[in-house]
Residue frames as a rotation matrix with the C-alpha (Angstrom) as fourth column:
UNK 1
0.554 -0.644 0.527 -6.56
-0.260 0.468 0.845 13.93
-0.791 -0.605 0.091 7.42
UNK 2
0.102 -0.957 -0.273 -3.28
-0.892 -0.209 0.401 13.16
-0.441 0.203 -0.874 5.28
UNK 3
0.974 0.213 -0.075 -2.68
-0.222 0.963 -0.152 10.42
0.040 0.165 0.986 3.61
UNK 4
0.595 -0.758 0.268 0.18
-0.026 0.315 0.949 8.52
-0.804 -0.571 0.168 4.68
UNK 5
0.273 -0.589 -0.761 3.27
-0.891 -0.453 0.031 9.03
-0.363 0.669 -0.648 2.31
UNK 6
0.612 -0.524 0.592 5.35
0.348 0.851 0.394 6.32
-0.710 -0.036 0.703 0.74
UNK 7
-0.132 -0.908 -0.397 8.85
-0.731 -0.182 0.658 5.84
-0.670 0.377 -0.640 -1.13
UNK 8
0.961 0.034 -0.276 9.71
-0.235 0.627 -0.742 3.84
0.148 0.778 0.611 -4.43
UNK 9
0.393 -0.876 0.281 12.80
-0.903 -0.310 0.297 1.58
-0.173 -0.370 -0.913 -4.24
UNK 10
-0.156 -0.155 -0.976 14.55
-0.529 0.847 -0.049 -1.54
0.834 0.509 -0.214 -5.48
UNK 11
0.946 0.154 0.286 13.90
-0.309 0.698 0.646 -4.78
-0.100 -0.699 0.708 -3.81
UNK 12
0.123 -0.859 -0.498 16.78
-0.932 0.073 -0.356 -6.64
0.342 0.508 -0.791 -2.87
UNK 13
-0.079 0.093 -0.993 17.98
0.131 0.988 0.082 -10.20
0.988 -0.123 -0.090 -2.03
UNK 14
-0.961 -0.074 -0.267 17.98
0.265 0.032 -0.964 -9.26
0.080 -0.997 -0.011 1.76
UNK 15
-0.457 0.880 0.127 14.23
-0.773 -0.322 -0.547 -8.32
-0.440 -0.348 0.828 1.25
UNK 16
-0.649 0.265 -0.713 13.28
-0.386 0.693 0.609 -11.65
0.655 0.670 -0.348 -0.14
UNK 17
-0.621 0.516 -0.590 11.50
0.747 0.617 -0.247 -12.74
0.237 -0.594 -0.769 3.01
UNK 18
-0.590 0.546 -0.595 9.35
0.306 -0.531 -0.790 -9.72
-0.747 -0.648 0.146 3.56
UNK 19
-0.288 0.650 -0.703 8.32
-0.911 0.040 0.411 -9.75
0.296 0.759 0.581 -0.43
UNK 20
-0.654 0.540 -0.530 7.39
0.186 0.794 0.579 -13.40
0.733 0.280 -0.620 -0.21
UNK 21
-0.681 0.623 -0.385 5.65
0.496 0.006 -0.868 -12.67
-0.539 -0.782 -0.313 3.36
UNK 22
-0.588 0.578 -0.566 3.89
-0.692 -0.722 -0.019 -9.27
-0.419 0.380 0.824 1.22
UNK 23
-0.389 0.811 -0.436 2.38
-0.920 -0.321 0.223 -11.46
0.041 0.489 0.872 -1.17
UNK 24
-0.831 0.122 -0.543 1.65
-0.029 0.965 0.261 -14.08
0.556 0.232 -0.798 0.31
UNK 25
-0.743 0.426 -0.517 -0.83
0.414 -0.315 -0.854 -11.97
-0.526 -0.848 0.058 2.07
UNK 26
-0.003 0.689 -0.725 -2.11
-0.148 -0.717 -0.681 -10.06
-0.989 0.106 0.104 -0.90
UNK 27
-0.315 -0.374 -0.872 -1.44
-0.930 -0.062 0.362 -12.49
-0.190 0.925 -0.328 -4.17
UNK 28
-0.986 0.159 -0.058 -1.50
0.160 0.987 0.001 -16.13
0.057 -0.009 -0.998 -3.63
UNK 29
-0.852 0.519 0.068 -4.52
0.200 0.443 -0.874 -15.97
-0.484 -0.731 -0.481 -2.17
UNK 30
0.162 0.743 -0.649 -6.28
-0.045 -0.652 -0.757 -13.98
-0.986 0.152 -0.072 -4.65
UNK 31
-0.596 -0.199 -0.777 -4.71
-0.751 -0.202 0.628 -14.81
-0.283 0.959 -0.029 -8.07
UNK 32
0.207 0.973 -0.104 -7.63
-0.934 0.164 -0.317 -16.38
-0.291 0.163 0.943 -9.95
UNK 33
-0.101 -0.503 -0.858 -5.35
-0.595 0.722 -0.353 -19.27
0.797 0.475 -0.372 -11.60
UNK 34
-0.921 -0.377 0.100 -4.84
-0.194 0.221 -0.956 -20.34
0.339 -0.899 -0.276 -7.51
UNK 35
-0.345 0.856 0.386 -8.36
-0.857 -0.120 -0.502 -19.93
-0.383 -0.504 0.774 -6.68
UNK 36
0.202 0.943 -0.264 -9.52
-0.967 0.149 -0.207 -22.38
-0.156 0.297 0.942 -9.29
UNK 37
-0.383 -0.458 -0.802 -6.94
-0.079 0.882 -0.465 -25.42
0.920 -0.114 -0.374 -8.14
UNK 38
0.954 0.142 0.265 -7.32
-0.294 0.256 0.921 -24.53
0.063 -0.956 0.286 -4.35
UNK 39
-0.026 -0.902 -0.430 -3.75
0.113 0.425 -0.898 -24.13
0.993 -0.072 0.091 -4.57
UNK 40
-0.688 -0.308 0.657 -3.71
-0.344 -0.659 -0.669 -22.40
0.639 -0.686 0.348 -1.17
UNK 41
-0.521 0.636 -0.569 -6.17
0.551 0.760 0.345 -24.63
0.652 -0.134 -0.746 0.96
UNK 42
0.780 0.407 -0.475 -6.26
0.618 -0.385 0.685 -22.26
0.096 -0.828 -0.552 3.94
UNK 43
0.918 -0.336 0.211 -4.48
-0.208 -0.861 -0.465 -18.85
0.338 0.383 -0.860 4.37
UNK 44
0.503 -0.789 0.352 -1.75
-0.476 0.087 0.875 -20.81
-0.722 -0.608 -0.332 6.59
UNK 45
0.737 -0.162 0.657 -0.93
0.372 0.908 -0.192 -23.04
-0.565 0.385 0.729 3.71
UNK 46
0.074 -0.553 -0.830 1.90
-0.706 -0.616 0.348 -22.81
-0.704 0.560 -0.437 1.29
UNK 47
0.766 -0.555 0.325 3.51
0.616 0.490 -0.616 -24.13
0.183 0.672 0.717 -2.30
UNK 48
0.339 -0.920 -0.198 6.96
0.394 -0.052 0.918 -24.11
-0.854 -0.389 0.344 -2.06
UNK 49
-0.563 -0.462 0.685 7.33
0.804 -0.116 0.583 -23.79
-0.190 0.879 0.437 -5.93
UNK 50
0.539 0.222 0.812 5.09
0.495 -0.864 -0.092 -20.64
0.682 0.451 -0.576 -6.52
UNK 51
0.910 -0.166 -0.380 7.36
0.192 -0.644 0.741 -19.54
-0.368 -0.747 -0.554 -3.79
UNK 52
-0.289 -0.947 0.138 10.87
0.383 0.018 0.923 -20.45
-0.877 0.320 0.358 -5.32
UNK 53
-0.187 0.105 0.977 9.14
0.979 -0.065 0.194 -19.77
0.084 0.992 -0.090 -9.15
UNK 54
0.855 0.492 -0.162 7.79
0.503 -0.713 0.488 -16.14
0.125 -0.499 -0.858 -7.31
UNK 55
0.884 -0.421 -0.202 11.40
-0.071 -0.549 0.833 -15.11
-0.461 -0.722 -0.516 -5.87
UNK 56
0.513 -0.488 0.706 13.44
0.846 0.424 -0.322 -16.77
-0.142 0.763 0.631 -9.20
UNK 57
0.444 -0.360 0.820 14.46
0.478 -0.679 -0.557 -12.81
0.758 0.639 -0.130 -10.41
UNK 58
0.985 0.171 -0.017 14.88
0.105 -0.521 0.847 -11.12
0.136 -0.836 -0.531 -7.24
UNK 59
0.265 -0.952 -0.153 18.79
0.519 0.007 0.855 -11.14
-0.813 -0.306 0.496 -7.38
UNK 60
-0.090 -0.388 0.917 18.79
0.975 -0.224 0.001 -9.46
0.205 0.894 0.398 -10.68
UNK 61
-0.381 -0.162 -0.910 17.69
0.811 -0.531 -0.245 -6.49
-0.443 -0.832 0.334 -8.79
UNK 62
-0.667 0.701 0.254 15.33
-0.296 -0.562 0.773 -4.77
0.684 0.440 0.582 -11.34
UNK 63
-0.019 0.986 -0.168 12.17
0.755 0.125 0.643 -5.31
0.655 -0.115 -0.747 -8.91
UNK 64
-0.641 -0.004 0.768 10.66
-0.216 -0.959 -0.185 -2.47
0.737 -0.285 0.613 -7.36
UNK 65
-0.398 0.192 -0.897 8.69
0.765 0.609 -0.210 -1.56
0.506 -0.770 -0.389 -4.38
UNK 66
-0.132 0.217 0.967 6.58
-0.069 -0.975 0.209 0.90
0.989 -0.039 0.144 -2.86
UNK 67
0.066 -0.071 -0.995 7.09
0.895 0.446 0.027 1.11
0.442 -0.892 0.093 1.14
UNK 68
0.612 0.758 -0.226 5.18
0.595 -0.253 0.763 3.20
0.521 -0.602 -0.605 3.93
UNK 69
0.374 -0.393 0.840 6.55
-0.735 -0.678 0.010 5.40
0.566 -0.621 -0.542 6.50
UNK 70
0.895 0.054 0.443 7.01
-0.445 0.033 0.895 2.75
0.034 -0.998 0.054 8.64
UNK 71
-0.521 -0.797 -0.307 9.32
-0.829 0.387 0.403 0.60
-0.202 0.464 -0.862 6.34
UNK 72
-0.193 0.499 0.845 6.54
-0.070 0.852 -0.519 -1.52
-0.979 -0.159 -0.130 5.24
UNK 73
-0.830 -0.403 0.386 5.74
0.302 0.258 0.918 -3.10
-0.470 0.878 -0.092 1.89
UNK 74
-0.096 0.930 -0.354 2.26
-0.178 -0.367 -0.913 -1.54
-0.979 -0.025 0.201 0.43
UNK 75
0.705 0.348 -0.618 3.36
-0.630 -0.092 -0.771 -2.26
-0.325 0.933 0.154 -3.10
UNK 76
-0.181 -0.960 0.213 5.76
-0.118 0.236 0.964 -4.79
-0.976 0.149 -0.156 -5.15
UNK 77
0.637 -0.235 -0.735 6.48
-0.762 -0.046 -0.646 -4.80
0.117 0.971 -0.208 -8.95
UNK 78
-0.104 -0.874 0.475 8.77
-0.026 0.480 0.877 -8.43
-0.994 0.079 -0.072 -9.69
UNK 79
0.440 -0.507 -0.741 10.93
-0.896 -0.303 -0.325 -7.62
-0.060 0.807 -0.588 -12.60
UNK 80
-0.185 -0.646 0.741 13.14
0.267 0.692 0.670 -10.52
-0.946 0.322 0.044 -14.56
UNK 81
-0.487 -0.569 -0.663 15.78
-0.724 -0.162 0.671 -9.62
-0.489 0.806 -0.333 -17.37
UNK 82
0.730 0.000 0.683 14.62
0.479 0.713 -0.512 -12.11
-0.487 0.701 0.521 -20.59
UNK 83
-0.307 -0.718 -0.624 17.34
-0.648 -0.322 0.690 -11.92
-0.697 0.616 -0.367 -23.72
UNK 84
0.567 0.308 -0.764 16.67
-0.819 0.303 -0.487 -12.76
0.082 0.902 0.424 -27.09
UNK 85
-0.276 -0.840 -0.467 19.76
-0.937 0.344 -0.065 -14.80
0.215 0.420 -0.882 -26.88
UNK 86
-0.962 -0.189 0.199 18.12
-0.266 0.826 -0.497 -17.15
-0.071 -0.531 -0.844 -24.36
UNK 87
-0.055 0.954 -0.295 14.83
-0.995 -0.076 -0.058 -18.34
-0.078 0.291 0.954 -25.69
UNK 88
-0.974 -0.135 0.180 13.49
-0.194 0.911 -0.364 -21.65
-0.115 -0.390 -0.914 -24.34
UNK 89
-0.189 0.980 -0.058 10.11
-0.849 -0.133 0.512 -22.54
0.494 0.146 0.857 -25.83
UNK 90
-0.414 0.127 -0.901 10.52
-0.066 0.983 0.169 -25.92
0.908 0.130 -0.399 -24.21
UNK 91
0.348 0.899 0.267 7.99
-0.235 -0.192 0.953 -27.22
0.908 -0.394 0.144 -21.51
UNK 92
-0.593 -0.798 0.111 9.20
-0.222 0.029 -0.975 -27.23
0.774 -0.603 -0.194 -18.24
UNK 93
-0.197 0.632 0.750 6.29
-0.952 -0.305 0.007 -27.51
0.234 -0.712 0.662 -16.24
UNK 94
0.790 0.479 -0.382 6.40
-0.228 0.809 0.542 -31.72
0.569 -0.342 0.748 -15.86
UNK 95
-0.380 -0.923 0.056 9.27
0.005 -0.062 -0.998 -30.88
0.925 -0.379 0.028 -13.91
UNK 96
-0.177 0.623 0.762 6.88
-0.904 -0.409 0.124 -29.64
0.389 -0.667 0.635 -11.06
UNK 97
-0.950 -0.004 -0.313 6.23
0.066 0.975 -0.213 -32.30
0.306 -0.223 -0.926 -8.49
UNK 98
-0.758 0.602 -0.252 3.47
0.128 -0.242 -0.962 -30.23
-0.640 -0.761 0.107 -7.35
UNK 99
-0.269 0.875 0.403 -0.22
0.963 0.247 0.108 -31.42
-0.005 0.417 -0.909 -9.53
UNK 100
0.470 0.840 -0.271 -1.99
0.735 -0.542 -0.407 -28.29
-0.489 -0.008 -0.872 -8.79
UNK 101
0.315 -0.578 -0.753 1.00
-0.508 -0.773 0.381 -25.58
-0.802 0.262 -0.537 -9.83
UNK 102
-0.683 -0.521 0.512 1.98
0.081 0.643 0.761 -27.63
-0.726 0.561 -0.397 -12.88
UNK 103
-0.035 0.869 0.493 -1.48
0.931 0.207 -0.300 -26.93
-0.363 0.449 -0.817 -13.98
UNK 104
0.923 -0.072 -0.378 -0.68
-0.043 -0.995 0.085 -23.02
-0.382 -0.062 -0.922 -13.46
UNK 105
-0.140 -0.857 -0.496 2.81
-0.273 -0.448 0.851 -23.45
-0.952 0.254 -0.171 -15.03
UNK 106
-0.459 0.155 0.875 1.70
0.785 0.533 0.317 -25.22
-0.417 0.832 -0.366 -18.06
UNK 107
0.682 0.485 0.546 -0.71
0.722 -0.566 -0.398 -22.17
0.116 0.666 -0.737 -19.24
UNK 108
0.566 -0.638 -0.522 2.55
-0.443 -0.769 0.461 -19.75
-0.696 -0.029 -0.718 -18.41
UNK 109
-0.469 -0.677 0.567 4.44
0.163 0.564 0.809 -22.11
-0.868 0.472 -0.154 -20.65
UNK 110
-0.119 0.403 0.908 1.86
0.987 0.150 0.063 -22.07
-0.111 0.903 -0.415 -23.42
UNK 111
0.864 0.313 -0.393 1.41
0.199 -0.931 -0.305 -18.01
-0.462 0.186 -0.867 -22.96
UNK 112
0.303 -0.878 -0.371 5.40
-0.240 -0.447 0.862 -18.03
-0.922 -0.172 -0.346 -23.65
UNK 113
-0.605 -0.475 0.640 5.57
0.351 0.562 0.749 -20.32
-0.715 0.677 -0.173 -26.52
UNK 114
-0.124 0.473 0.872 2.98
0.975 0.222 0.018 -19.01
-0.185 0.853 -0.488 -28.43
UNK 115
0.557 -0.009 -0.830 3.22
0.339 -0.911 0.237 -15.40
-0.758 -0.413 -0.504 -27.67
UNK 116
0.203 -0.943 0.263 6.67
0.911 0.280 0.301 -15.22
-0.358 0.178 0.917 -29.17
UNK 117
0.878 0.235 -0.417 6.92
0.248 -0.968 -0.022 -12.10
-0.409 -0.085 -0.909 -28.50
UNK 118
-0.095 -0.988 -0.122 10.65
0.298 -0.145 0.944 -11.61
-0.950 0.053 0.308 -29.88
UNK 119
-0.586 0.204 0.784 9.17
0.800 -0.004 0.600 -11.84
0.125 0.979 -0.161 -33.75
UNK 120
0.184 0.768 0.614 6.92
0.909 -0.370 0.192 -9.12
0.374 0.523 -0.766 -32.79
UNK 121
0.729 0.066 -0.681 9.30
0.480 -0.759 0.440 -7.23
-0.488 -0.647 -0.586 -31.86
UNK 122
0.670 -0.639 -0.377 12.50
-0.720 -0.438 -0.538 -5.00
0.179 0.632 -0.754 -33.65
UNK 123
0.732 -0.673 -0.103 15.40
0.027 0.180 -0.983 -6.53
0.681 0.717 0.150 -34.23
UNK 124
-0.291 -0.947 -0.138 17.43
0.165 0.092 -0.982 -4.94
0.942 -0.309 0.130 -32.53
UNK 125
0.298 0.238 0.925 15.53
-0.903 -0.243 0.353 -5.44
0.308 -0.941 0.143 -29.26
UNK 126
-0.053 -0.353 -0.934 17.50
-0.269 0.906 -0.327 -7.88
0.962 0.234 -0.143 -27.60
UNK 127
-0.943 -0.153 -0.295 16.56
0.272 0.153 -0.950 -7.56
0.191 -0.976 -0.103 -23.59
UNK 128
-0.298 0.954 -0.039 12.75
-0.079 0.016 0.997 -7.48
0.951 0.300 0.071 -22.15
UNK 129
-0.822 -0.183 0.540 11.70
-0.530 -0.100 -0.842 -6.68
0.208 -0.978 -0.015 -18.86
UNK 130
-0.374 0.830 -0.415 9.09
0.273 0.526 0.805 -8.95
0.886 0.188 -0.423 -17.87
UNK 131
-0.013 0.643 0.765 6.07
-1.000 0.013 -0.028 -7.29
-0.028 -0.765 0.643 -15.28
UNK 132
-0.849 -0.290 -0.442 6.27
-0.162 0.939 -0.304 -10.94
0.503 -0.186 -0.844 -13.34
UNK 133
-0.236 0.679 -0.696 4.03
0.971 0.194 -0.140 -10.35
0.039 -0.709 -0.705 -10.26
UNK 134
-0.819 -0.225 0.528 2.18
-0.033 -0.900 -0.435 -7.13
0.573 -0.373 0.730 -9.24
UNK 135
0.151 0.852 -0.501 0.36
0.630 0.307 0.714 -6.39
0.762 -0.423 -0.490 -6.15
UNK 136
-0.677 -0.514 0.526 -0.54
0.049 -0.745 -0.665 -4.06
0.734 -0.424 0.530 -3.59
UNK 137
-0.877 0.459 -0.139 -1.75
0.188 0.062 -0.980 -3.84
-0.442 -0.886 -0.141 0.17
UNK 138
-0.263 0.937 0.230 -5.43
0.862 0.121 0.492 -4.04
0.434 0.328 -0.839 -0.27
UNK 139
0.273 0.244 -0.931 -5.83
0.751 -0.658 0.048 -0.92
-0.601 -0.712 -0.363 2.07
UNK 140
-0.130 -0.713 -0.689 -3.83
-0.005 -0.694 0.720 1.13
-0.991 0.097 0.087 -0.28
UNK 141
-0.597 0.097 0.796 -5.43
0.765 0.369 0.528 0.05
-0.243 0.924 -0.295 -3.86
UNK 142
0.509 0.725 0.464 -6.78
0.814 -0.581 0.016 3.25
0.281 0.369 -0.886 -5.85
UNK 143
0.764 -0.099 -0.637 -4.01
0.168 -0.924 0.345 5.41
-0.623 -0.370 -0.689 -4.99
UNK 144
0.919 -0.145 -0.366 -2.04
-0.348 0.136 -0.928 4.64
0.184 0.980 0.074 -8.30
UNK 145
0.471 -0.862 0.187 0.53
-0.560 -0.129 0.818 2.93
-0.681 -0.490 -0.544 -6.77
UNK 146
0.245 -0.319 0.916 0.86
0.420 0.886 0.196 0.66
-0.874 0.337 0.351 -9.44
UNK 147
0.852 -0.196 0.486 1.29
0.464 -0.146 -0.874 2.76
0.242 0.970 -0.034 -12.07
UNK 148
0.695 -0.693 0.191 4.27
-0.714 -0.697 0.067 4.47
0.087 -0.182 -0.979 -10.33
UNK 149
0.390 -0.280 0.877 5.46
-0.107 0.933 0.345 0.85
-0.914 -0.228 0.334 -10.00
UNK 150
0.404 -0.261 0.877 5.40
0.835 0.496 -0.237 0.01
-0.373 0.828 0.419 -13.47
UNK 151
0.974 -0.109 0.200 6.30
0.029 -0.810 -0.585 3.24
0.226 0.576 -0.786 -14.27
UNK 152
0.320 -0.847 0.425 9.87
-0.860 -0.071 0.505 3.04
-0.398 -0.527 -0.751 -11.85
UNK 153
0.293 -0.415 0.861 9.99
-0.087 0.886 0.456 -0.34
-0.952 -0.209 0.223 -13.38
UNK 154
0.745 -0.113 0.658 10.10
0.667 0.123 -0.735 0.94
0.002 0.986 0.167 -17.32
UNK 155
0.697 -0.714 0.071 12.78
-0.710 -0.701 -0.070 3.88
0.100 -0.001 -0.995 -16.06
UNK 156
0.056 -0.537 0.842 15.00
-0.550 0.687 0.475 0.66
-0.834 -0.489 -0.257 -14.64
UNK 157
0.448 -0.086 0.890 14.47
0.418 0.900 -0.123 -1.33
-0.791 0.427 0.439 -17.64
UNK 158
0.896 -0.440 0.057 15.85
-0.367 -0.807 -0.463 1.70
0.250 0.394 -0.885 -19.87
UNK 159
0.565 -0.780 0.269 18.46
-0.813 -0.471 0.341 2.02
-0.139 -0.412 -0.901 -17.77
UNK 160
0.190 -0.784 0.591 19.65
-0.241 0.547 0.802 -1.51
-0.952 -0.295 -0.085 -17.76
UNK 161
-0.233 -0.106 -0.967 18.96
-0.471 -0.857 0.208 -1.62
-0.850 0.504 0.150 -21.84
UNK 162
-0.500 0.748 0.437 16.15
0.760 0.621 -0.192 -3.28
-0.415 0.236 -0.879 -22.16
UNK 163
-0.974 0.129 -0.185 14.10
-0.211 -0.807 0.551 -1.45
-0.079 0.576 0.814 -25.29
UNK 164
-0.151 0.944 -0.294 10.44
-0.414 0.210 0.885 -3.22
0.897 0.256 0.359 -24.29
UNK 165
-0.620 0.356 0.699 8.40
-0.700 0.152 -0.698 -4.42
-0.355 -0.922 0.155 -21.28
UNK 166
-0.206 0.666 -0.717 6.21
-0.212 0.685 0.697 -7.46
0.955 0.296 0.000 -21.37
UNK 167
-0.788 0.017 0.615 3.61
-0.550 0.431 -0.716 -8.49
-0.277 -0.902 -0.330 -18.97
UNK 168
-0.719 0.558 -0.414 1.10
0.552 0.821 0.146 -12.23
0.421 -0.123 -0.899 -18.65
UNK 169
-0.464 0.745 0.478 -2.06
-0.884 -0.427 -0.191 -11.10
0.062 -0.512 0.857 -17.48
UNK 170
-0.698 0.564 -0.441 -4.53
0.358 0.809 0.467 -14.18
0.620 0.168 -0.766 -15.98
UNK 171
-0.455 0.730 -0.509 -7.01
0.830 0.142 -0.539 -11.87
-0.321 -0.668 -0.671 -14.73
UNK 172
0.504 0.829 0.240 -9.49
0.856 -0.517 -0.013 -9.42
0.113 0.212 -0.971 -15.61
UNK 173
0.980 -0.066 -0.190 -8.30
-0.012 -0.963 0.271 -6.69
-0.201 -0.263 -0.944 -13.59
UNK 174
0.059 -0.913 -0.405 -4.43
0.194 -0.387 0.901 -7.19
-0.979 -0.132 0.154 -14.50
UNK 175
-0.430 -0.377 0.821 -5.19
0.892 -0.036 0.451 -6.82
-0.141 0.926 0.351 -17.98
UNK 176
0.517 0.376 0.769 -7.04
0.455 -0.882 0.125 -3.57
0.725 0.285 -0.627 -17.63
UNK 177
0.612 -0.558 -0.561 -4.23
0.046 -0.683 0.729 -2.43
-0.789 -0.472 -0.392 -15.62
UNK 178
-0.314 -0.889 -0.334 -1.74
0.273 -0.421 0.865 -2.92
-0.909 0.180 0.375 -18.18
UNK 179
-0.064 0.151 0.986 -3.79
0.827 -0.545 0.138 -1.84
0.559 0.824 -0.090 -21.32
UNK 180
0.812 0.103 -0.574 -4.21
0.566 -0.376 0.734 0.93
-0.140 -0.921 -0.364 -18.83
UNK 181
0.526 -0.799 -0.291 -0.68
0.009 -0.337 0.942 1.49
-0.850 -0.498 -0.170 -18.98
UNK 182
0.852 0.426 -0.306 -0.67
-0.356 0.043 -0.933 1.20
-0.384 0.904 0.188 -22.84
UNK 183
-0.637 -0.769 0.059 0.63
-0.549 0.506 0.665 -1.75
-0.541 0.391 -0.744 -23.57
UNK 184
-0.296 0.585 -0.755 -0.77
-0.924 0.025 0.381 -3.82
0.243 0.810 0.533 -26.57
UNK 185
0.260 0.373 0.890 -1.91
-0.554 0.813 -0.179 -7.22
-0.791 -0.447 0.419 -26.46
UNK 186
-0.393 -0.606 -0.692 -0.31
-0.917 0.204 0.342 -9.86
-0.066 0.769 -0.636 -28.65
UNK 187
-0.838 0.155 -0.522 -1.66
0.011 0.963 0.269 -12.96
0.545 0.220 -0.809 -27.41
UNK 188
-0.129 0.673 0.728 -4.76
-0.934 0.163 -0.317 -14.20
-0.332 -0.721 0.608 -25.65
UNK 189
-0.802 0.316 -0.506 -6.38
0.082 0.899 0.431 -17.95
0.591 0.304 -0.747 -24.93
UNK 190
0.387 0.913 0.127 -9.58
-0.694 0.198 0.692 -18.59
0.607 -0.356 0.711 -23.08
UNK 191
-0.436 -0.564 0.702 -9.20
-0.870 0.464 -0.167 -20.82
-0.231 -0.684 -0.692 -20.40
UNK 192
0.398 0.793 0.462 -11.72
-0.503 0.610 -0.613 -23.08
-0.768 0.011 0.641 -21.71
UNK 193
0.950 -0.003 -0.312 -9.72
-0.260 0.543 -0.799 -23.96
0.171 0.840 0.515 -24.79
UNK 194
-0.374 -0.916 0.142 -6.73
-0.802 0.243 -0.545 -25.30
0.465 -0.318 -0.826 -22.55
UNK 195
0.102 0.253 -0.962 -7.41
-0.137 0.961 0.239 -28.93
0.985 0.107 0.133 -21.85
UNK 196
-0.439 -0.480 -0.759 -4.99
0.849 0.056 -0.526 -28.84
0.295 -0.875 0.383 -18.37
UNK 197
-0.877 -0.257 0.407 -5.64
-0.089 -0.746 -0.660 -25.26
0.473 -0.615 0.631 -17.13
UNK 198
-0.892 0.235 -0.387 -7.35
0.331 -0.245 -0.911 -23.86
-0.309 -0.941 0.141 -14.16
UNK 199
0.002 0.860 0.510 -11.36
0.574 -0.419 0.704 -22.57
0.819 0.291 -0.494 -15.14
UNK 200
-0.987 -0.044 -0.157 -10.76
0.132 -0.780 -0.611 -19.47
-0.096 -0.624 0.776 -13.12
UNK 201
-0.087 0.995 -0.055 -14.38
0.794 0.037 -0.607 -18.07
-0.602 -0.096 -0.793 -12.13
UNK 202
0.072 -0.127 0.989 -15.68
0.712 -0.689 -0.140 -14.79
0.699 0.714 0.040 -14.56
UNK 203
0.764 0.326 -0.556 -14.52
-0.178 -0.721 -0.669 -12.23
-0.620 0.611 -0.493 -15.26
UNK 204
0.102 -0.993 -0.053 -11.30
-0.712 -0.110 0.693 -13.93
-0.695 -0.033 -0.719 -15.24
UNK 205
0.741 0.189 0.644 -11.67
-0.110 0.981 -0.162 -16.15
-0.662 0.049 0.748 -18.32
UNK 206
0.858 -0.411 0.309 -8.64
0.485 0.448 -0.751 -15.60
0.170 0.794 0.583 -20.37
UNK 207
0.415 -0.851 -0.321 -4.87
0.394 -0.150 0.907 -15.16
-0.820 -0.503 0.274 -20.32
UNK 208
0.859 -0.491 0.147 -3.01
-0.147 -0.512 -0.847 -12.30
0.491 0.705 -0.511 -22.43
UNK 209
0.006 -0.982 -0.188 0.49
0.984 -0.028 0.177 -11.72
-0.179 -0.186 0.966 -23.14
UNK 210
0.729 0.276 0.626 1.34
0.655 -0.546 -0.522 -8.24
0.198 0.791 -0.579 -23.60
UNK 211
0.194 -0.962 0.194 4.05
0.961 0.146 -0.235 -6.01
0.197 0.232 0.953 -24.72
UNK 212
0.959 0.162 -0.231 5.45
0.162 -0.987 -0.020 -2.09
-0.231 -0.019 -0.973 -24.64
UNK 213
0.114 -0.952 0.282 8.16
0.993 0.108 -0.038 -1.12
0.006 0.285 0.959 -26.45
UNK 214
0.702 0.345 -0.623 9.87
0.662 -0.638 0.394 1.79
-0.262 -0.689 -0.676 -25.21
């Protein structure tokens, strides 16, 4: 029997409600940071701010998307433009009203500031696609859809003329997807030597930052 086909294609702002629906089926619920607040209490639950902080790039229209025969989502890839020009090491995360995500934006804050990935990078790179979120239908994992993801998502960052990719990893398996996809690793922390953060369970015990410069 066949396996069922699928298409690669930008996301746009009129598909914002069927990415957030996608992963809030096959992300929230499973990203290890989340697990170890109990951000998500019960699959009906939501956070409003990993939803707005989730869907933040989506108008820039660099995310991608990998979608079924029927017109379903089976894969998403969120993309967001950075520029050198606009570098903001400052903490933003006691903005959050929400305790448990504040805990999970604070170790994205500290992966950004200390990364500084710009110094390790040329000169004259002055745009960076950042791999935000990736995830794919559990039914459909092991058929490389993600690397055709990230792969549609470094042809797009070319194109808009961006000369490097960068992507956070706070789990096991997303960092051996993107060394995988040979990118390097620039930063790492342990969760244990963050005072505030989440104590994801193992394998997941440390957050990388890492880069590809294309």
């Amino acid at each position: 029997m066949a396996q069922p086909s699928y298409t690669i294609r930008r996301i746009t702002s009129e598909d914002t409600d069927a990415a957030l629906q996608f992963l809030r089926n096959f992300f929230f619920l499973d990203e290890p940071m989340n697990l170890a607040v109990n951000l998500l209490e019960t699959p009906e639950s939501r956070c409003i701010e990993l939803e707005e902080y989730s869907m933040s790039s989506i108008s820039q229209g660099i995310s991608v998307a990998a979608v079924d025969e029927k017109g379903e989502f089976v894969g998403v890839v969120i993309n967001g433009l950075a520029r050198r020009e606009e570098v903001d090491y400052t903490d933003k995360s006691e903005d959050c009203p929400n305790e448990k995500f504040r805990r999970i934006l604070k170790v994205l804050e500290h992966l950004n500031r200390e990364a500084k990935i710009w110094e390790k990078l040329p000169e004259s790179c002055d745009k960076v696609i950042e791999v935000r979120i990736a995830s794919t239908h559990s039914a459909w994992r092991g058929r490389g859809l993600m690397r055709v993801l990230c792969e549609e998502s470094e042809r797009i960052a070319k194109e808009v003329g961006a000369s490097a990719m960068r992507m956070d990893t706070t789990s096991a398996y997303s960092a051996a997807a993107a060394e995988r996809l040979r990118y390097r690793s620039v930063y790492q922390v342990l969760y244990s030597d963050l005072p505030y953060a989440p104590q994801p369970k193992a394998p997941h015990v440390e957050a990388k930052v890492y880069i590809k410069e294309l």
